[in-house]
C-alpha angles and dihedrals in degrees: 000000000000128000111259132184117273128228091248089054087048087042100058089036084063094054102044086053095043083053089052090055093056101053086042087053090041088060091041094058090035083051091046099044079051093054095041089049082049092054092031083061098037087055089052084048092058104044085057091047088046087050108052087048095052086051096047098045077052093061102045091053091054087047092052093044090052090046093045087060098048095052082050092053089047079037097061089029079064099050087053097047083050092057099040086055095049089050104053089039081057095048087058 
């Protein structure tokens, strides 16, 4: 009869493999918290980034508002001057 494995040997084999597993497992979840504290910074990245942005586009529009009504004010200083000029010229 041939030689076949024994249980002790299986049985050692099984431990040793299950050993393996769960260092395998061990560097899996170390990788994955790794990954999960990269995305967790990138979001927070992200919000700041979002939010000077957001701050900045802010700024520019109520920049552009306050400068829209300036140029209307010229704007309307100009027509009366126009007018004021077309009327003494008239009155020549």
């Amino acid at each position: 009869m041939g030689e076949g494995i024994s249980n002790e040997q299986l049985f050692e084999f099984m431990t040793k493999m299950y050993g393996e597993m769960q260092e395998g497992f061990k560097e899996v979840k170390q990788d994955i918290v790794r990954l999960e504290n990269n995305v967790v910074r990138l979001e927070n990245k992200m919000d700041t980034n979002h939010k000077a942005l957001y701050d900045g586009y802010k700024l520019t529009y109520e920049k552009l508002i306050t400068l829209e009504k300036k140029v209307d004010e010229i704007e309307n200083k100009v027509e009366k001057q126009d007018v004021e000029i077309r009327v003494i010229k008239g009155a020549k």
